[in-house]
VMD Tcl script that draws the C-alpha trace (Angstrom):
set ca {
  {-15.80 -15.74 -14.23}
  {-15.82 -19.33 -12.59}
  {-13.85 -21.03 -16.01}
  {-11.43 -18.12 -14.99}
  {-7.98 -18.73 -13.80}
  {-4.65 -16.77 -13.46}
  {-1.24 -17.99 -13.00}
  {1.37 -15.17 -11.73}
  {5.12 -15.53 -12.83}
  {7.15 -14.44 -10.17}
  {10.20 -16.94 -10.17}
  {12.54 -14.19 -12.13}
  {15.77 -13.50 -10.33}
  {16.36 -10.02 -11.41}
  {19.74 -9.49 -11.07}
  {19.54 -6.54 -12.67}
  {17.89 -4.83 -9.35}
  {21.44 -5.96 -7.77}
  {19.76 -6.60 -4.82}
  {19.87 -10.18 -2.50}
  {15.99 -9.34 -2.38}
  {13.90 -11.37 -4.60}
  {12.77 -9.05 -7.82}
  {8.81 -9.50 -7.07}
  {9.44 -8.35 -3.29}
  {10.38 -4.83 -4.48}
  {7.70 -2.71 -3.17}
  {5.43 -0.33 -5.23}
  {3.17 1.91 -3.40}
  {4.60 0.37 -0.46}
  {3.71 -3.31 -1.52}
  {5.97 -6.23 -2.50}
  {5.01 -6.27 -6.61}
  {3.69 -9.49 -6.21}
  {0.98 -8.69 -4.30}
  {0.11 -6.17 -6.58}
  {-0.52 -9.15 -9.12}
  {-2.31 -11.02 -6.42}
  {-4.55 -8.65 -5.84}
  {-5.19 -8.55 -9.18}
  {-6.00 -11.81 -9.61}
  {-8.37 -11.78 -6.42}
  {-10.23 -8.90 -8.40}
  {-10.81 -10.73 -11.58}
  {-12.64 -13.45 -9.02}
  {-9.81 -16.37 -10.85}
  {-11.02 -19.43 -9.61}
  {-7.24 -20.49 -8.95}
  {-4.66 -18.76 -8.84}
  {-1.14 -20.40 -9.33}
  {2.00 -18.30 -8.46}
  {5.52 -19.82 -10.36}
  {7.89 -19.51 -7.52}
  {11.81 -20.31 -7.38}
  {13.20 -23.27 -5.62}
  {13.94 -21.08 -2.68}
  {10.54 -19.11 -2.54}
  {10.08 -19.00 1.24}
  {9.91 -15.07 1.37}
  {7.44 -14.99 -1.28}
  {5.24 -17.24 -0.46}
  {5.56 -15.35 3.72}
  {4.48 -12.34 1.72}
  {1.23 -13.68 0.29}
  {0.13 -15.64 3.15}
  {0.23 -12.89 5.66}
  {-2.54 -11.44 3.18}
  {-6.43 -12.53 3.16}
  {-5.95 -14.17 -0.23}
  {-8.05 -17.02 -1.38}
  {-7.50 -20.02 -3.15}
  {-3.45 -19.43 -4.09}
  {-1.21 -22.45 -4.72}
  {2.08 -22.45 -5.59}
  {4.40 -24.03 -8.79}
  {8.33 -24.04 -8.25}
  {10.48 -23.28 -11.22}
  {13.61 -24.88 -10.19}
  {15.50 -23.61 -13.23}
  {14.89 -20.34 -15.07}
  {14.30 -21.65 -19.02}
  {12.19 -19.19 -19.89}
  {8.79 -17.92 -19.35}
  {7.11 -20.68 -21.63}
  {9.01 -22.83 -18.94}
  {7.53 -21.00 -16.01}
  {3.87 -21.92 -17.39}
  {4.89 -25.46 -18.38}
  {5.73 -25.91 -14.35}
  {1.84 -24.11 -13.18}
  {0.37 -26.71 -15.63}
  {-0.22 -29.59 -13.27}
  {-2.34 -26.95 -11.35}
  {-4.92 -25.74 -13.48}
  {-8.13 -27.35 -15.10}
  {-8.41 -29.06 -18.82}
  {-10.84 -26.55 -20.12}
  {-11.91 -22.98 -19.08}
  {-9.34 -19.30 -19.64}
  {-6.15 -18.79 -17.59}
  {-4.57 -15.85 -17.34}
  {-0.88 -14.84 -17.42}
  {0.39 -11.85 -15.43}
  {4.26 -10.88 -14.54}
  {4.68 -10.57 -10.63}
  {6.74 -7.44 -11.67}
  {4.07 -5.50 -13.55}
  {2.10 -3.77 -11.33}
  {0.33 -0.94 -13.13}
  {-1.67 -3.09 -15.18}
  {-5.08 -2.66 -14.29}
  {-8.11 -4.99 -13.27}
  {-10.15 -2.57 -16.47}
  {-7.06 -3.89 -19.10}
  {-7.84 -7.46 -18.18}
  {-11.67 -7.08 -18.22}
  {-11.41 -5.71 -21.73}
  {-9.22 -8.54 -22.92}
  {-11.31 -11.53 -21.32}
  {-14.61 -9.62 -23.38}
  {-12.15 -9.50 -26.59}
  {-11.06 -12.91 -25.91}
  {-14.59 -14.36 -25.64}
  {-15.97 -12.23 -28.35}
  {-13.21 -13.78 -31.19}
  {-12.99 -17.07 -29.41}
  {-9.67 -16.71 -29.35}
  {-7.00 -19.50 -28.50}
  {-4.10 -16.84 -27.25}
  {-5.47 -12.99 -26.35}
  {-2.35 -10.81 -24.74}
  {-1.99 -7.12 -24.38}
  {0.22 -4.86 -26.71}
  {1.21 -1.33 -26.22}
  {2.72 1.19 -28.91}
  {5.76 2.98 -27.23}
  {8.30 5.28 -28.63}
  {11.43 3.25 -27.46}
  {10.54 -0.31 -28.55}
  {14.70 -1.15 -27.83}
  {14.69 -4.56 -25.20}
  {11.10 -5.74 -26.17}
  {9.06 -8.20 -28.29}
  {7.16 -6.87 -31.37}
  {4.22 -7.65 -32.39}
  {4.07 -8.73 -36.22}
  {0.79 -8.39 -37.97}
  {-0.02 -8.95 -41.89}
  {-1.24 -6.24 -44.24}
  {-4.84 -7.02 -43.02}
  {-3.70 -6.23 -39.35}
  {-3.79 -9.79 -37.76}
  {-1.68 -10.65 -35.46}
  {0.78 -13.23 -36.72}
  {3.87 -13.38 -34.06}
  {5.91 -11.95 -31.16}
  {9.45 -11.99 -32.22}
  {11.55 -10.88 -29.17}
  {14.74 -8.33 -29.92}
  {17.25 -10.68 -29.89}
  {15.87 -12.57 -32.82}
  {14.18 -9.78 -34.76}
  {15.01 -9.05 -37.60}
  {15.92 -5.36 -39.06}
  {12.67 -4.74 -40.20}
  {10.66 -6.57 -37.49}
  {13.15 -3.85 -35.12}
  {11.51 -0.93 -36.36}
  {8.22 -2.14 -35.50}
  {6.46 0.40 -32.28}
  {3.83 -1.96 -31.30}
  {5.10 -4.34 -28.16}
  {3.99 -6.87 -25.95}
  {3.36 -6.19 -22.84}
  {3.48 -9.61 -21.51}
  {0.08 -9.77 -19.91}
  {-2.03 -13.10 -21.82}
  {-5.43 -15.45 -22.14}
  {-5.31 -18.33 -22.87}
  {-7.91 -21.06 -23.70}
  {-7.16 -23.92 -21.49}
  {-7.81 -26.86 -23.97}
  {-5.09 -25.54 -26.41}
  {-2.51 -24.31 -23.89}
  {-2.34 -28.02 -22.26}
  {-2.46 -29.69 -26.36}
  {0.24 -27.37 -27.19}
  {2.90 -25.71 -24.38}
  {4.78 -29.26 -24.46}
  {5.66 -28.05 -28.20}
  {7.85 -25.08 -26.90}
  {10.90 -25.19 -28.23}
  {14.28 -23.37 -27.18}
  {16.15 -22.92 -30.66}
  {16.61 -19.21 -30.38}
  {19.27 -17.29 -29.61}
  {18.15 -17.17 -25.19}
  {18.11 -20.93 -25.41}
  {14.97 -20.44 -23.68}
  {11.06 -21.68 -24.08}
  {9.12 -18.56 -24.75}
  {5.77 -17.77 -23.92}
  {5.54 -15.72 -26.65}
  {6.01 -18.71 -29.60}
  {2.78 -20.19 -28.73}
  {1.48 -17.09 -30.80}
  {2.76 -18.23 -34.02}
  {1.98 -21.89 -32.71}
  {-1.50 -21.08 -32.54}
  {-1.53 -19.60 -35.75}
  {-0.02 -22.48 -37.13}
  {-3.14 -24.60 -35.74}
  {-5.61 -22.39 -37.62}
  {-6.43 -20.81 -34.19}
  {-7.54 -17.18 -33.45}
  {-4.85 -14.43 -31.88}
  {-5.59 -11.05 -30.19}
  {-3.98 -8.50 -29.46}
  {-5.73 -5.00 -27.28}
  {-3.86 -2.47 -27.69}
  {-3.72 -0.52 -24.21}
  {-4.39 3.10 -24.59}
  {-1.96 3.94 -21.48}
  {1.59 2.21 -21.79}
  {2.59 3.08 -18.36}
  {0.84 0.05 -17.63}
  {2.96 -1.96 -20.00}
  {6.37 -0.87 -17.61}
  {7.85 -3.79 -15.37}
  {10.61 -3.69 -13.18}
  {14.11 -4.92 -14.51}
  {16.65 -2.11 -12.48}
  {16.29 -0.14 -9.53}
  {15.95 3.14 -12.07}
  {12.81 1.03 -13.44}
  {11.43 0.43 -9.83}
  {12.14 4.47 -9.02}
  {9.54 5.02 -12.62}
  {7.03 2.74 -11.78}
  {6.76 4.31 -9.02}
  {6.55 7.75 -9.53}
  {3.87 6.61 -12.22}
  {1.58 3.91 -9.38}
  {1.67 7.19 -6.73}
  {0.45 9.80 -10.09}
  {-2.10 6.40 -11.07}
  {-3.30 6.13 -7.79}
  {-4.36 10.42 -6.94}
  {-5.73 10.44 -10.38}
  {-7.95 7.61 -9.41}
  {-8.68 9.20 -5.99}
  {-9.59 12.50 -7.64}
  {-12.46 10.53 -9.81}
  {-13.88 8.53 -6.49}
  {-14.54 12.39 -5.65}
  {-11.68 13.13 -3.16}
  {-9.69 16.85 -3.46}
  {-5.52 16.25 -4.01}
  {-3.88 19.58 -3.42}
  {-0.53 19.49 -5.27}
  {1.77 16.66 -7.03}
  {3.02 15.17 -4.05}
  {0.36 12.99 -2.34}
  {1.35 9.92 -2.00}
  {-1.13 7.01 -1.06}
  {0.27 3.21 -0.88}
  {-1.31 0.27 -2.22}
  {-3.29 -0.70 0.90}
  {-4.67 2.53 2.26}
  {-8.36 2.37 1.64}
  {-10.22 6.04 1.36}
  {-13.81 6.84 1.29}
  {-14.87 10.15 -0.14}
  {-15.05 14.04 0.28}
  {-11.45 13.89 1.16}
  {-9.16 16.56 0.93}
  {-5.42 15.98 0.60}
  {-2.72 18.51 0.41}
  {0.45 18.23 -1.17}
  {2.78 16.94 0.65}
  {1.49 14.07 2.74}
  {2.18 10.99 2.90}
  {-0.50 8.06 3.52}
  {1.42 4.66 4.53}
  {0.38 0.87 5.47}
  {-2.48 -0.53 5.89}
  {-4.41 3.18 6.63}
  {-8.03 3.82 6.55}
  {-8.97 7.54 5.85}
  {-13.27 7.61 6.46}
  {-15.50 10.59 4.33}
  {-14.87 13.93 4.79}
  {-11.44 13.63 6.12}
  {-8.75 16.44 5.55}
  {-5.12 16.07 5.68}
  {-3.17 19.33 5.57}
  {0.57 19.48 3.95}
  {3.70 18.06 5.72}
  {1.71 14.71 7.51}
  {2.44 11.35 7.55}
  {-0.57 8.66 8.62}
  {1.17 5.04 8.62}
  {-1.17 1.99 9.55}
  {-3.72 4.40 11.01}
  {-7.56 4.77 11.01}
  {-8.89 8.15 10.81}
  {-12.82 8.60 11.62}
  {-14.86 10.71 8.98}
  {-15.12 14.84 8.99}
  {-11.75 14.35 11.49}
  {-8.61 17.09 10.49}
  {-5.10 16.14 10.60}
  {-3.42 19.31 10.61}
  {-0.01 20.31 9.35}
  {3.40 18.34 10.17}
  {1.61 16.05 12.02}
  {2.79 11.91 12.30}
  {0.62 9.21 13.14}
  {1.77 5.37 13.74}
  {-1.08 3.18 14.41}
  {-3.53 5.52 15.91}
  {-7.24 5.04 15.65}
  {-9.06 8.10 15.20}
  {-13.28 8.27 15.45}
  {-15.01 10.79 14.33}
  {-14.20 14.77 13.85}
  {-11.59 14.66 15.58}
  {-9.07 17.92 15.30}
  {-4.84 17.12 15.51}
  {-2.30 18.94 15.12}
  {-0.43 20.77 14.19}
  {2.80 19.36 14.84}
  {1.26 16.32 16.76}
  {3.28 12.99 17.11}
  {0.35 9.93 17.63}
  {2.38 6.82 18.00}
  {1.28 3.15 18.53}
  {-1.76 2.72 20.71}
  {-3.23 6.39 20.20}
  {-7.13 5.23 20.61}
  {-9.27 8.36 20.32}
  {-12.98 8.78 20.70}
  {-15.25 11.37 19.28}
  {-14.78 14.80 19.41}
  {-11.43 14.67 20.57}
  {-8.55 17.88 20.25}
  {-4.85 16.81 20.14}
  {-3.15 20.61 19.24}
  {0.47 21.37 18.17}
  {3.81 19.88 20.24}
  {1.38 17.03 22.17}
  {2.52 13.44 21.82}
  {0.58 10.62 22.78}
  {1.71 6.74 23.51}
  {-1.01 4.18 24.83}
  {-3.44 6.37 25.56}
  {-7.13 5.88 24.61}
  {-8.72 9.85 25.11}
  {-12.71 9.95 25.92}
  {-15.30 11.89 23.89}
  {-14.72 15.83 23.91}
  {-11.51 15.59 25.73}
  {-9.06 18.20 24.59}
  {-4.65 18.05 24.86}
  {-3.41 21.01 23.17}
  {-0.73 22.39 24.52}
  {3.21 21.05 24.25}
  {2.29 17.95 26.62}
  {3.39 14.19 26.80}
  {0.07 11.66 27.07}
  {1.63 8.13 27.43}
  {0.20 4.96 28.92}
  {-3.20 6.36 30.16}
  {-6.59 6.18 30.20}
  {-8.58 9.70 29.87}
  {-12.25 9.51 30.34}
  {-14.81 12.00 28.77}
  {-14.27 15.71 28.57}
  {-10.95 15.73 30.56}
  {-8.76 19.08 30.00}
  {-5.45 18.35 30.00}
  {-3.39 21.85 30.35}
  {-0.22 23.01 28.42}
  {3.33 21.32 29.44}
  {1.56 18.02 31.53}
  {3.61 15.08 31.41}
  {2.29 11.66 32.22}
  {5.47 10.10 34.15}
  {5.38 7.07 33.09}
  {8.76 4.68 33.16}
  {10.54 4.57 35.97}
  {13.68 3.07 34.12}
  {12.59 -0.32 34.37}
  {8.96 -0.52 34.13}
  {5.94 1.19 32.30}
  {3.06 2.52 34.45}
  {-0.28 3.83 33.94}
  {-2.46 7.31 34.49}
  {-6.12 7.67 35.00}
  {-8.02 10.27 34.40}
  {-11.58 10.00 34.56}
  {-14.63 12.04 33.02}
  {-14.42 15.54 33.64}
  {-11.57 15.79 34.90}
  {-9.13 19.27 34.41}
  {-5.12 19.23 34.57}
  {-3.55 22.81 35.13}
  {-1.02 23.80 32.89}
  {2.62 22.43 33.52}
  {1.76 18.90 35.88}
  {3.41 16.37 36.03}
  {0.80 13.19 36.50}
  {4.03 10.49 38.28}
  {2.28 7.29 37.20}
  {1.10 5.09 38.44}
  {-1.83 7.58 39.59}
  {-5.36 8.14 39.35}
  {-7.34 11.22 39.49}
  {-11.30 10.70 40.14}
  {-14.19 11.92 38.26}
  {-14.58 15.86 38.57}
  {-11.50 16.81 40.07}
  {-9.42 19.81 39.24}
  {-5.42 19.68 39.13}
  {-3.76 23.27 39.77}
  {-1.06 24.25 37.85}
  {2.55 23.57 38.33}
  {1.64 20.36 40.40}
  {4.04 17.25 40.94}
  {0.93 14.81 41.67}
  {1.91 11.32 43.10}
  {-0.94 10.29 44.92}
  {-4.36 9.52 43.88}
  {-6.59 12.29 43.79}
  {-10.42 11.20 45.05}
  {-13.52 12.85 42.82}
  {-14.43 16.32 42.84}
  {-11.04 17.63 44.87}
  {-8.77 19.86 44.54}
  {-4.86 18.82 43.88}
  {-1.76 21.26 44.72}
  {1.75 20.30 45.45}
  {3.24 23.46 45.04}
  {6.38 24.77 46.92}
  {5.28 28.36 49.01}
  {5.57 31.29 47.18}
  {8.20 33.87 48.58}
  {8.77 37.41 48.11}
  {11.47 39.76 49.18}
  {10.98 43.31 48.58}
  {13.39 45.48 47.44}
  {15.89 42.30 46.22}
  {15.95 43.07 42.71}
  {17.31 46.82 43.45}
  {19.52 46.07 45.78}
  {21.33 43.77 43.86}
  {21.35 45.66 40.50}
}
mol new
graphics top color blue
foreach p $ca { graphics top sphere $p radius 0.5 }
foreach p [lrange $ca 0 end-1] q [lrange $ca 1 end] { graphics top cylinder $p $q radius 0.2 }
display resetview
C-alpha cells in the first residue's frame, strides 16, 4: 500500500445545510464528517494524505489536528470551480507515479472493505480511472454512469447535462475514485469547464481516459447507503440514522448482544466483545466499553472507560468516569468528571459521585453525594451521606481510608479525614478528623416525654 495515496475534498461550502458551520464539520456518529474520511484514509495505510481545504479552513484543519493522524497536509481551494478543480489544487502534493485516491469529506458511510475491493479491481485491470457506482431507485441530482452494449464504462454525464435517455439511466456515481498517478498529472490540466456548472469536473477525466485508449472501472457497491453524502440537514438526519444502524450491525458480528433498535454508539467509542447492549442507550465520545460489559436500557456513557464483566444498570449517566473491572452501578447513578473506580466497586441507585477515586470492594448504594474524596479499600459508605464539600468559595477534600464504615445519613464537612478502621454512626455531622479504629457520634440527646402525643391529640 506504500504507492498508495488519498486526497480528501472537503473545501465544499454547503449552503444547502444553512448553517455558518463548515459542511464537513457536521458530525456523524458524533464526529465532524471529515474525520470520518480521515480515518479512512489512515486505514487504507495512504502514504499521504492531502485534504482540499477553503481559503478560510482554520476549523478544519483544528479538527484534524487534535486527532493522532499521520502524515496529513493540506491544499487550499481558494475558489470553488468544481471538483476537477479541487484535485488540480492537491496536485503539487502528491508523487509522479503510484494510486491516489479520491474521497468526499461528506461521505462517511463508505467503508475501508469498498475501497479495498476497488484498489484489487483497479490493479487487476490496470486501470487509469477506477471509481465506485451504486444502482439506486431515485437517480434525480446525480451523475450516471454510461456504459456500451458490452458493459464498459464509457462516461459520467452529471444531471444537468444528461440527456433524456442518459436520465433514465439507475446506475450512479458515487463519487469515491483511483486514480493512476502518471495519467492524472498528464491529463487533469485538460479539464475543461464548457458545461452548463461552468465548472471542471472530476468526473470528465472518465471519458478523457477513454479517449487516451486507457482502462475505466466501475464496482458496483452492493449497499448504496454508502453512496449517501450530506447536501441538507434532512440528508445529515439519514446518514445518520443509517451510520448508528451500520455501526450495531457491525457490533453484533464482532460478537457483542444489541437489545432493541435504539443503541446508539459514536464514531470513536471502541468496544471489545461479549457485550450486551440494551435498547436505549446511548454510548458518546471517546468511550471505551472492555469484554463482557453490560449496559442496561435508559444509560448514557460519554468519554468514559468501563472495565470488563462491569454492569451499568438502568438510567444511569456517566461523564468521564473510569471504571476497572466488575464493577456494579446503578441504577439511577450520576458518575460525573473524575469518577476513578477500582475493582469490585458498588455505586447503587440515587448516588452521585464528583472527584472521587473509590478503592477495591468499596460499596455507595444508597441516595448519597461522593464528591472530591478519596475512599480507600472496602469502605461502606451508608444511605443519605453527603461529602460537604464547597464552602461557597472553595472546594475541599474527604478521606476515607481502607475499611472504613459511614452510618446511614452523615454528613462528612470536608475538609476531613477518617482513619483506617473506623466506624461513623448514623445521623452524624462529622467535622473533625476521626483517628483509626474509633468510634464517631455527633448526635444531639435523644428525649422522650411520655404521655405528649395523647395529651395533645
Amino acid at each position: 500500500m506504500s504507492d498508495f495515496n488519498t486526497v480528501i475534498l472537503a473545501a465544499g461550502k454547503g449552503t444547502r445545510m444553512r448553517s455558518a458551520l463548515p459542511k464537513v464539520l457536521h458530525l456523524v456518529g458524533g464526529a465532524p464528517m471529515v474525520c470520518h474520511a480521515a480515518s479512512l484514509a489512515q486505514s487504507l495505510a495512504s502514504k499521504n494524505t492531502v485534504v482540499v481545504v477553503p481559503k478560510q479552513a482554520e476549523s478544519i484543519q483544528s479538527v484534524l489536528q487534535d486527532r493522532p493522524y499521520k502524515k496529513i497536509s493540506y491544499a487550499v481551494q481558494a475558489q470553488q470551480n468544481g471538483t476537477g478543480h479541487a484535485l488540480q489544487c492537491a496536485m503539487g502534493a502528491l508523487p509522479k507515479t503510484g494510486h491516489v485516491y479520491v474521497i468526499n469529506g461528506d461521505m462517511p458511510l463508505v467503508r475501508k472493505e469498498s475501497l479495498q475491493a476497488l484498489k484489487k479491481l483497479h490493479l487487476k485491470t490496470k486501470s487509469a480511472v477506477s471509481f465506485l457506482s451504486a444502482t439506486v431507485d431515485k437517480p434525480f441530482g446525480l451523475g450516471r454512469v454510461v456504459r456500451d452494449d458490452q458493459k464498459n464504462v464509457q462516461a459520467i454525464i452529471e444531471e444537468k447535462d444528461a440527456t433524456a435517455a442518459q436520465k433514465k439511466i439507475n446506475e450512479i456515481n458515487v463519487g469515491v475514485y483511483l486514480f493512476d498517478l502518471a495519467f492524472l498529472h498528464k491529463e487533469i490540466s485538460k479539464l475543461k469547464s464548457n458545461n452548463k456548472q461552468k465548472e471542471y469536473y472530476l468526473t470528465d477525466l472518465v471519458a478523457l481516459a477513454k479517449s487516451r485508449d486507457k482502462t475505466v472501472s466501475a464496482l458496483c457497491l452492493q449497499n448504496s447507503l454508502e453512496a449517501k453524502g450530506v447536501n441538507t440537514i434532512d440528508d445529515l438526519n439519514d446518514v445518520n440514522k443509517a451510520y448508528y444502524l451500520q455501526r450495531c450491525q457491525n457490533e453484533s458480528e464482532r460478537g457483542n448482544l444489541i437489545v432493541g433498535d435504539q443503541v446508539f454508539i459514536d464514531f470513536d467509542v471502541k468496544l471489545g466483545t461479549g457485550l450486551k447492549l440494551e435498547s436505549p442507550c446511548y454510548l458518546k465520545g471517546n468511550s471505551n466499553l472492555a469484554n463482557g460489559v453490560c449496559v442496561e436500557s435508559g444509560v448514557q456513557i460519554k468519554n468514559s472507560q468501563i472495565g470488563e464483566d462491569s454492569v451499568i444498570k438502568a438510567n444511569c449517566y456517566l461523564d468521564q468516569a473510569r471504571l476497572k473491572a466488575r464493577n456494579q452501578i446503578g441504577p439511577f447513578a450520576h458518575l460525573r468528571p473524575g469518577s476513578d473506580f477500582a475493582d469490585d466497586v458498588k455505586v447503587g441507585n440515587f448516588v452521585e459521585t464528583k472527584k472521587t477515586k473509590l478503592g477495591h470492594g468499596s460499596k455507595v448504594n444508597h441516595l448519597s453525594y461522593v464528591g472530591d474524596a478519596l475512599v480507600g479499600k472496602k469502605v461502606n459508605v451508608g444511605a443519605g451521606t453527603i461529602t460537604c464539600n464547597y464552602d461557597g468559595k472553595n472546594k475541599f477534600k474527604t478521606v476515607l481510608e481502607d475499611g472504613v464504615f459511614i452510618g446511614s445519613d452523615t454528613q462528612l464537612v470536608a475538609p476531613v479525614k477518617v482513619g483506617k478502621g473506623a466506624f461513623v454512626g448514623a445521623g452524624s455531622t462529622i467535622t473533625k478528623n476521626v483517628a483509626a479504629d474509633s468510634l464517631a457520634l455527633s448526635r444531639v440527646p435523644q428525649k422522650e416525654i411520655k404521655g405528649w402525643a395523647k395529651k395533645r391529640k
